[in-house]
C-alpha positions in Angstrom: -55.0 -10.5 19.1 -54.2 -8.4 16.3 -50.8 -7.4 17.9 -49.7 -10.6 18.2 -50.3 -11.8 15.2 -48.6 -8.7 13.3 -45.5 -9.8 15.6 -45.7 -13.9 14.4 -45.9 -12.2 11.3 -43.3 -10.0 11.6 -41.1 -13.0 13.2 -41.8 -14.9 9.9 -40.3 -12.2 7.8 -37.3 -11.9 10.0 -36.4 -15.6 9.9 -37.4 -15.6 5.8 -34.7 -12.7 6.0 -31.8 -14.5 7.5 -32.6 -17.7 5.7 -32.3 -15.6 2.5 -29.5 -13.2 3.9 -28.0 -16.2 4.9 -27.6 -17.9 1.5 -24.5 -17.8 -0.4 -26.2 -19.9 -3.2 -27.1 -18.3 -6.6 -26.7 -14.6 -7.2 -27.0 -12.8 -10.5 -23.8 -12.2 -12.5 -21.0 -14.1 -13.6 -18.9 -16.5 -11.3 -15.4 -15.8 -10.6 -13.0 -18.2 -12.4 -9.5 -17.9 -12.6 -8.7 -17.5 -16.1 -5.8 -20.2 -18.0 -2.5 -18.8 -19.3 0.1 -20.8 -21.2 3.5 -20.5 -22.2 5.4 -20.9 -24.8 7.2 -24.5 -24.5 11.2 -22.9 -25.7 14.1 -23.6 -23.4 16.0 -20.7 -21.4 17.9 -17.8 -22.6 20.8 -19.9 -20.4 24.3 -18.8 -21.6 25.6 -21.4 -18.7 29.1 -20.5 -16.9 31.7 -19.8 -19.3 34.9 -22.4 -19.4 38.6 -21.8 -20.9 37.4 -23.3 -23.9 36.5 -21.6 -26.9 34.3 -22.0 -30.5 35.8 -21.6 -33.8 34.6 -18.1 -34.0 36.4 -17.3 -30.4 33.4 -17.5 -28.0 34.0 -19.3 -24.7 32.2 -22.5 -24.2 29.5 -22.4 -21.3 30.3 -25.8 -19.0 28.2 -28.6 -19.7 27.4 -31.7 -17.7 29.5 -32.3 -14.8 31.3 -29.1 -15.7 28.3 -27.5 -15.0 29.3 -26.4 -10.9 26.8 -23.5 -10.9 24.5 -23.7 -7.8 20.4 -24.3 -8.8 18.1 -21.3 -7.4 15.7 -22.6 -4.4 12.8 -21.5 -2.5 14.7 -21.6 0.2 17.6 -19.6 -1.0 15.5 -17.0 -2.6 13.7 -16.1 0.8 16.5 -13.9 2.0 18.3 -14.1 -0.7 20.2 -10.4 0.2 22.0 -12.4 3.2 24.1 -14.7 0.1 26.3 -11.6 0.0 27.4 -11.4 4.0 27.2 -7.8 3.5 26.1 -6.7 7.1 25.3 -3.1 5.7 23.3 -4.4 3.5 21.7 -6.4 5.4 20.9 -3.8 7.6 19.4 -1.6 5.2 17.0 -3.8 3.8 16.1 -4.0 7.9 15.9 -0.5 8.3 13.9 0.2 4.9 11.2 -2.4 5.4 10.5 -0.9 8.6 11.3 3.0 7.7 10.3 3.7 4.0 7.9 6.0 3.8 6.5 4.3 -0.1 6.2 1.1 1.8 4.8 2.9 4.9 1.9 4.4 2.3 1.4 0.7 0.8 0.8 -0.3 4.6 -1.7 2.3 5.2 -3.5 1.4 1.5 -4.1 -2.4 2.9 -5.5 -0.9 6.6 -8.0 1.4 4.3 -9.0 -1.7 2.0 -9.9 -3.9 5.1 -11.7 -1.4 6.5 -13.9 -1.0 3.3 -14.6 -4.5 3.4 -16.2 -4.1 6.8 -18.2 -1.5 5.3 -19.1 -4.1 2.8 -20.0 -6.9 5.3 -22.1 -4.4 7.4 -25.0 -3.9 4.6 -25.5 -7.8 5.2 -26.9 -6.2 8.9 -29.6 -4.1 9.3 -29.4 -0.5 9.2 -31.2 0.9 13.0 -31.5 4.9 13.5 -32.8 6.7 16.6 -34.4 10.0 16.8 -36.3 12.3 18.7 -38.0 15.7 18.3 -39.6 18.1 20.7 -42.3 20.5 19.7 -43.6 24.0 21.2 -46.8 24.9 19.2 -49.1 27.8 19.3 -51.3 29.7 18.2 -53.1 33.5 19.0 -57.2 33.5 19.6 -57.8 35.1 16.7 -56.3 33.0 14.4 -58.1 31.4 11.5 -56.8 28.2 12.9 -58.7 29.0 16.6 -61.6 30.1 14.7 -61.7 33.7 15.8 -62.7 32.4 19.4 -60.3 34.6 21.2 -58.7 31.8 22.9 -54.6 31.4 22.7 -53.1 27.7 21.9 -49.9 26.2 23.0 -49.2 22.9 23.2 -45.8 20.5 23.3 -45.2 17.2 21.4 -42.5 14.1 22.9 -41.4 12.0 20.0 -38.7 9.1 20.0 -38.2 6.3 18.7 -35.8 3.6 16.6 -36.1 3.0 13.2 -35.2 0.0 11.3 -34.6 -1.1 7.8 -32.6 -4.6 6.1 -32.5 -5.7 3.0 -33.4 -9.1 2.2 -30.5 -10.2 -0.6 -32.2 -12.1 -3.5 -30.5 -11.3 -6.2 -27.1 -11.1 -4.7 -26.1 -7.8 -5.3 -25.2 -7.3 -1.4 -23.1 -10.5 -1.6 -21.3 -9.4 -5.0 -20.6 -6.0 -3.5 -18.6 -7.8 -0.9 -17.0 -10.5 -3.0 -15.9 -7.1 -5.2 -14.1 -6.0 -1.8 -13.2 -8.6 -0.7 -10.9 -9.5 -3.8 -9.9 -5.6 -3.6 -8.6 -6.4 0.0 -6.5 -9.1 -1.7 -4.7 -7.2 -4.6 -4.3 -4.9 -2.1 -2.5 -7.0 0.3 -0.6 -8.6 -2.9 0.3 -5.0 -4.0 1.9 -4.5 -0.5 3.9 -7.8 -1.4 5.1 -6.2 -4.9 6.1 -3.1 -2.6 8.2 -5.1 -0.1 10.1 -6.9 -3.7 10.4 -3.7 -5.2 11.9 -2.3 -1.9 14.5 -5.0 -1.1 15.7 -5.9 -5.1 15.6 -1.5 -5.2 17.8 -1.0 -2.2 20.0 -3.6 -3.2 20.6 -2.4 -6.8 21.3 0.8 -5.6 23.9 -0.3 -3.0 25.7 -2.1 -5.4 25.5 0.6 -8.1 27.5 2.4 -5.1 30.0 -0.3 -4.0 30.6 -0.2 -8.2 31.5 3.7 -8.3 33.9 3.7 -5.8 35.7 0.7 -6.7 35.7 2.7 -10.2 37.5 5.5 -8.1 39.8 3.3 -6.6 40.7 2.2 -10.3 40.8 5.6 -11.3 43.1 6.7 -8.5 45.7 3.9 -9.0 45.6 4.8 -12.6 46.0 8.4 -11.8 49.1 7.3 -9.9 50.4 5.4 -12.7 50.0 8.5 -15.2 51.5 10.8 -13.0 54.5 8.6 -12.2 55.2 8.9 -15.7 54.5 12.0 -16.3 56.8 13.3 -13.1 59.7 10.9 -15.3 59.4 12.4 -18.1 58.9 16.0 -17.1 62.3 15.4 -14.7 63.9 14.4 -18.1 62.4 16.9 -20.0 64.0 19.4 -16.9 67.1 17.8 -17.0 67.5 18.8 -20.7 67.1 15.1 -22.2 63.7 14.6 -22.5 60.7 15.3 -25.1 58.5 17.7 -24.5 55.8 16.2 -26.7 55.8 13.3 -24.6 56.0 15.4 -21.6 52.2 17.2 -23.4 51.0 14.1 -24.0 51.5 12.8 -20.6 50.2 15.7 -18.8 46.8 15.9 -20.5 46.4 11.8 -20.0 46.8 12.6 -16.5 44.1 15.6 -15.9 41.8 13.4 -19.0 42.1 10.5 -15.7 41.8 13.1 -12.9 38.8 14.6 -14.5 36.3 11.3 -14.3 36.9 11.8 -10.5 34.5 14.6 -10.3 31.8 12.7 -12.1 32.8 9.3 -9.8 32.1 11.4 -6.9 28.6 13.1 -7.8 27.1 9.6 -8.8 28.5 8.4 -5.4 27.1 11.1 -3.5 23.1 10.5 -5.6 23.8 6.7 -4.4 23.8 7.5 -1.0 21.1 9.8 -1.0 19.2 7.7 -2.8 19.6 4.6 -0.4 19.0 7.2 2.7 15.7 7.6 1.1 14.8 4.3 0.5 15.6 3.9 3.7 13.9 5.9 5.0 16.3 8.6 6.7 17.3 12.1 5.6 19.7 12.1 2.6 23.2 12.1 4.1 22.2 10.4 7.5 24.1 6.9 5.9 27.3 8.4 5.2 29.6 6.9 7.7 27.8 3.8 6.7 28.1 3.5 3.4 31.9 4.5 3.2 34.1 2.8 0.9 35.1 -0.5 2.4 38.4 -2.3 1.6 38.0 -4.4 -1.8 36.0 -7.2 -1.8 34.7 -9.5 -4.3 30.9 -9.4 -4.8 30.7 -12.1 -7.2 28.7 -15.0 -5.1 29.1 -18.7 -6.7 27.1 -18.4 -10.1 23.4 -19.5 -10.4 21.6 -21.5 -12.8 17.8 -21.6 -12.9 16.4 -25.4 -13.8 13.5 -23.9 -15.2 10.9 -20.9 -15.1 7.7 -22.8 -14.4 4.3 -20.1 -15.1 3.4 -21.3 -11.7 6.1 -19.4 -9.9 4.9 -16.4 -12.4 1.6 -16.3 -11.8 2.4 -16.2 -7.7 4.6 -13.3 -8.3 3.0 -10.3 -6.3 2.1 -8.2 -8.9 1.0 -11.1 -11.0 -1.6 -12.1 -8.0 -2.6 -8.2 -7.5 -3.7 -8.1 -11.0 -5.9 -11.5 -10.9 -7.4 -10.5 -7.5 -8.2 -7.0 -9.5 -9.9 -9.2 -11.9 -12.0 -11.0 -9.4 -13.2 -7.7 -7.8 -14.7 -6.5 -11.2 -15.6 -9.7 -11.8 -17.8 -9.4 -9.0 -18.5 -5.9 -9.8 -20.6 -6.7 -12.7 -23.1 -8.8 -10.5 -23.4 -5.6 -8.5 -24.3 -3.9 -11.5 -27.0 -6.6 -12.6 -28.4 -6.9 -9.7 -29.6 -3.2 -9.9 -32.3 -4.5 -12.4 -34.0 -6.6 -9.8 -36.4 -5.4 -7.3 -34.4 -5.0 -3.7 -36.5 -6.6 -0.8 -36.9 -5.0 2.5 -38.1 -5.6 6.5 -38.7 -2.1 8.0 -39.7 -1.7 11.4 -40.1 1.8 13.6 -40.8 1.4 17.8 -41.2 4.4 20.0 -42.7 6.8 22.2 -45.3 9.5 21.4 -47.1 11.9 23.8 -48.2 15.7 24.2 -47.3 15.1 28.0 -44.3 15.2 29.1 -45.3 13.4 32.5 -46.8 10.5 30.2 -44.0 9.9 27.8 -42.8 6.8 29.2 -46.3 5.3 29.6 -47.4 2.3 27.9 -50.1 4.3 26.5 -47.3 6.0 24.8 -45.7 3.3 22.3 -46.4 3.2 19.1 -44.7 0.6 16.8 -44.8 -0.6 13.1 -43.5 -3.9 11.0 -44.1 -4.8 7.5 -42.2 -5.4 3.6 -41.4 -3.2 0.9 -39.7 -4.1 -2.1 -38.1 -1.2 -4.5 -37.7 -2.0 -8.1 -36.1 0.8 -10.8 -38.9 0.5 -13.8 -36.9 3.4 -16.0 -34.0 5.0 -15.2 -33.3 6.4 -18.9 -30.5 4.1 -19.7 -28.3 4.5 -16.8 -28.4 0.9 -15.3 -27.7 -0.7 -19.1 -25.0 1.4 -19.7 -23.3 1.0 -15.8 -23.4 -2.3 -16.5 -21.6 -2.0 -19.9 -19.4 -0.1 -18.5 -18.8 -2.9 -16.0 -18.2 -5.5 -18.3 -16.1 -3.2 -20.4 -13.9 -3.1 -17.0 -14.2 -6.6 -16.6 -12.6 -7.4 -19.9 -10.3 -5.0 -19.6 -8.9 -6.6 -16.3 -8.8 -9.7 -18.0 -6.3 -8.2 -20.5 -4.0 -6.5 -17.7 -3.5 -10.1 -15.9 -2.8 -11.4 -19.3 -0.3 -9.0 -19.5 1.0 -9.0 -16.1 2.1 -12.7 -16.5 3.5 -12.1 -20.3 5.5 -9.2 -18.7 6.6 -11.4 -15.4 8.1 -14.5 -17.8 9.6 -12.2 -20.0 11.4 -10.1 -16.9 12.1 -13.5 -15.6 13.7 -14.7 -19.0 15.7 -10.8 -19.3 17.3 -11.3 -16.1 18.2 -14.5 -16.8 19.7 -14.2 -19.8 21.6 -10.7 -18.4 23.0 -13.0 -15.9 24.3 -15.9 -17.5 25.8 -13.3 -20.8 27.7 -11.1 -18.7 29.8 -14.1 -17.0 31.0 -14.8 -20.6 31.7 -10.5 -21.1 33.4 -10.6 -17.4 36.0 -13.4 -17.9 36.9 -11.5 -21.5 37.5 -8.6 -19.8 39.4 -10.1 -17.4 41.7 -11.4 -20.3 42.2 -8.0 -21.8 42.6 -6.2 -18.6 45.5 -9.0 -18.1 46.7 -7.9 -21.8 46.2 -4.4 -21.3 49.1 -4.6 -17.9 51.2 -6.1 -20.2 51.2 -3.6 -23.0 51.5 -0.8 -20.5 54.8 -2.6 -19.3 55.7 -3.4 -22.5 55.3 0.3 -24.1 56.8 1.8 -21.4 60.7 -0.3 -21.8 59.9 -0.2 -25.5 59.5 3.7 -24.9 63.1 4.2 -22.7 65.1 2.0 -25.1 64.2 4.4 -27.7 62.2 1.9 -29.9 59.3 3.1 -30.0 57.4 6.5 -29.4 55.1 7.9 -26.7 51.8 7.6 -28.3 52.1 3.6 -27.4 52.7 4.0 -24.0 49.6 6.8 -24.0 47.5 4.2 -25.7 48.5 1.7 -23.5 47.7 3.6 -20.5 44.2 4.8 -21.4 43.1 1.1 -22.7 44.4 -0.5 -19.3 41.7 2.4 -17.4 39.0 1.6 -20.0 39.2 -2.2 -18.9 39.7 -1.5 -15.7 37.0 0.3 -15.3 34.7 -1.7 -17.6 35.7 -5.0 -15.5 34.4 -3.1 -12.5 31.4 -2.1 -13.9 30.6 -6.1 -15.3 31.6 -7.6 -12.1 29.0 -5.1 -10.5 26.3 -6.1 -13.3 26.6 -9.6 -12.3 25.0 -8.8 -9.5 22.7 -6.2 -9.8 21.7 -8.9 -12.9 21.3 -11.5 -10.1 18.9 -8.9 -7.9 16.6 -8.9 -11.0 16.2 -12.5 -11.2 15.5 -12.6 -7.8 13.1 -10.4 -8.3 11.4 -11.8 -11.5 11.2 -14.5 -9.5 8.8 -13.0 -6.9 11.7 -12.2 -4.8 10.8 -15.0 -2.2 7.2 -13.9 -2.0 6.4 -16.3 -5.0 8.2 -19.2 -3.7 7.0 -19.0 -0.2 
């Protein structure tokens, strides 16, 4: 009778226990809430696409209106937005990175180790069972206090097993904040992997454009190397030929080797481009060479882009943005775990087993022994330590608060950098084009002025040195464009956002 009712009893803890374990009511600690950002209502940095019309003070017009042609930035164009360029290399190595680079490989492994710490988490909603077992050989001599100096020797053996039990009964909710905290960890984690895969793709992009740039800078410097050393072979044939001027011929030869030595530098940045895209993509530095060869000229320049707006939704989805409010919600969370340490914990233990000094009778029902009952544990002083972990807690807590804050301030103002970048260096390219057009002219125009007689050397010198300045500097805007373009894809969440 009493056996039975110890087990009714013990059944009423159990189903108190799941009721209670079961609840996903009230627990102590704040409540999670996603916190309000706003933005300043001021329009965008948007320099629009630059017509042949100018201001008073020179400054071409942007389009307005109808003139306006740009094409508006999508969700759907932003998803791949790498395949605009029809660039199959490029394409292929933003393939082979995602799938190869070892950075993005560790961000992989971060999410696996996060989920499995939330099982951990889930598993102290389930109680905690041991088994053990001991064996004893005991003894003792006859003439041991413990035999009473009867002369007679002792030995005896002891069988023990048995399964032990313990769960804790959640009142407070500390159990179910530790596992909010994880599970909020397991989502910045998994948003973090996001801000990887943008990082990856706008990095590896960047970097193969920075390359395409640099050697269409050495093709500029080559065919102004050419055009230097045709004049200098004129003048020097002159010079030989006893009609020349040797000051010109000077002059000439040290514009040449001032063009010939930028090659050198040209090469060394092309050879850290491809290294550096081998490693984003994951290979060996100098496994992409045949690759990533020049290729015959092409123009980069995609038809121009206009963003309609920057709306702090499409911020606040950003990767980065969403890892750093998931971070919040995890401490958040993590404070509850630290007030619920005040409170007494609640538990059901339980022990069944076996328990002879015969080895032959172990298994007998004679043998079982078995217990079921509460216990509660509650810290009455701990000198401080439980005030000041959950201080500390809420010092995090606020903390957090501040680095979402900042993450969205920082994410609208890359957003509103990259868009201004963009739309600016249209207006810088299409001057440049204009004094690259200028700077032919005057070489042209130097040179006949130079073989008439009219005027001297140092024009044509001048000449030639400004046409490889523009040159060069319309290569590098027309790459900036685009690299410019990459950042506002990737201000913009990079297609993770818009998804």
């Amino acid at each position: 009778m009493i056996r039975e009712t110890c087990f009714i009893g013990a059944a009423a803890l159990c189903a108190l226990a799941l009721a209670v374990a079961g609840c996903k009511g009230w627990a102590v600690g704040p409540d999670y809430k996603e916190p309000e950002v706003k933005a300043a209502d001021v329009t965008l940095p948007d320099a629009g696409y630059p017509t042949t019309n100018k201001t008073e003070t020179g400054e071409l017009k942007p389009a307005e209106g109808k003139d306006d042609t740009r094409k508006e930035i999508s969700a759907e164009s932003i998803k791949t937005w790498w395949t605009q360029f029809n660039d199959d290399v490029l394409t292929d190595l933003v393939d082979t990175a995602v799938s190869n680079n070892l950075s993005f490989l560790m961000a992989q492994e971060r999410l696996v180790q996060a989920r499995w710490t939330l099982v951990g988490a889930r598993a102290a909603f389930l109680p905690s069972i041991t088994m053990d077992g001991t064996y004893t050989r005991s003894g003792a001599h006859g003439f041991t206090s413990s035999r009473g100096g009867s002369g007679t020797a002792y030995h005896g053996d002891h069988w023990n097993s048995g399964f032990d039990a313990s769960w804790e009964i959640d009142v407070f909710g500390g159990t179910r904040r530790q596992y909010e905290s994880a599970e909020a960890q397991l989502d910045a984690t998994a948003c973090s992997l996001d801000d990887a895969w943008v990082s990856l793709t706008a990095e590896i992009a960047s970097t193969y454009v920075e390359l395409r740039t640099v050697q269409e800078r050495l093709k500029v410097a080559r065919t102004n190397l050419k055009l230097q050393s045709e004049t200098y072979d004129i003048l020097k044939s002159r010079l030989d030929s006893g009609i020349g001027d040797e000051l010109a011929v000077k002059q000439a030869k040290y514009n040449v080797e001032q063009t010939r030595a930028s090659l050198p530098n040209l090469h060394a940045s092309a050879e850290q481009y491809m290294n550096a895209i081998a490693i984003l993509a994951g290979k060996m530095p100098g496994a992409l060479h045949d690759e990533l060869r020049p290729l015959p000229a092409r123009d980069w320049l995609i038809a121009p882009q206009r963003v309609a707006a920057i709306p702090l939704d499409v911020i606040r989805r950003r990767p980065d943005v969403r890892a750093a409010e998931r971070s919040l919600a995890a401490q958040v969370a993590s404070v509850g775990v630290a007030k619920a340490q005040f409170f007494p914990k609640f538990y059901i233990n339980g022990s069944i087993g076996l328990d002879s000094i015969d080895a032959n009778k172990f298994f007998r029902r004679d043998a079982f022994m078995g217990s079921i009952g509460p216990a509660f544990r509650w810290p009455i002083f701990q000198g401080g330590n439980l005030i000041a972990a959950m201080r500390s807690a809420e010092s995090k807590m606020s903390e957090a608060a501040q680095k979402y804050e900042l993450a969205v301030q920082n994410a609208y103002g890359e957003a509103r950098n990259a868009y201004s970048s963009y739309t600016q260096e249209y207006h810088r390219y299409q001057s440049l084009q204009d004094a690259v057009k200028a700077a032919q002219d005057a070489v042209n125009i130097s040179q006949d002025l130079y073989k008439n007689g009219l005027k001297d050397f140092n024009n044509v010198l001048d000449a030639q040195r400004s046409l490889l300045t523009l040159e060069e500097s319309l290569t590098i805007s027309r790459g900036k464009i685009t690299t410019n373009l990459i950042a506002l894809y990737k201000a913009l969440g990079g297609g993770i956002a818009l998804k």
